[in-house]
N, C-alpha and C positions, 0 to 999 in steps of 0.2 A: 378769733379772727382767722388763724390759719384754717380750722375745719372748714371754713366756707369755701374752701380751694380743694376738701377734699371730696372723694366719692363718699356713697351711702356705706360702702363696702369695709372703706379704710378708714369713716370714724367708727364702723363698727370694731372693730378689727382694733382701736384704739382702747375703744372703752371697754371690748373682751379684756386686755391685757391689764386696764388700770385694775381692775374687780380681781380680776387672780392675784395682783402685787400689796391689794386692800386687804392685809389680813384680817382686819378687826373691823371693816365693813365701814369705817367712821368717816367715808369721803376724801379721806387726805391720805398719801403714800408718805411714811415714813421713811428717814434713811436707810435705816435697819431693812423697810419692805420693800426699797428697792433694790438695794444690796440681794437679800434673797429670790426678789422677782429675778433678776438680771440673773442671776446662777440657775437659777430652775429654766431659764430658757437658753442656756448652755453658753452665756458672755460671760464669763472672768474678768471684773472691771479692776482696775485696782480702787482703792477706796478712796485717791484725792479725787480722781476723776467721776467716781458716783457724787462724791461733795461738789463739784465742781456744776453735777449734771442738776443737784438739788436748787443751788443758788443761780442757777442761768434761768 
C-alpha cells in the first residue's frame, strides 16, 4: 500500500536494502538480520526498539 506513493527509485532503493538484510535469501528479515542489517548501515539501534520495529 505505501510503495504505491513511492517512486521507481525508492522501492528500488527498498528492496536493495531488504536482499542485503536477507541473509539466508528465505524472503523474510529476521530479528537477528535486522539487528545486523541496521549496524552494517551504521544505526546503533538498541534492541527493544529493532523488537519494536519487528512487531509494527
Amino acid at each position: 500500500v505505501i510503495a504505491e506513493h513511492l517512486s521507481v527509485e525508492e522501492v528500488a532503493g527498498i528492496k536493495e536494502m531488504f536482499s542485503m538484510m536477507d541473509s539466508n535469501n528465505n524472503g523474510k528479515i529476521t530479528l537477528e538480520e535486522l539487528k545486523v542489517g541496521l549496524h552494517k548501515i551504521g544505526h546503533q539501534v538498541p534492541d527493544a526498539d529493532v523488537q519494536m520495529l519487528m512487531e509494527a
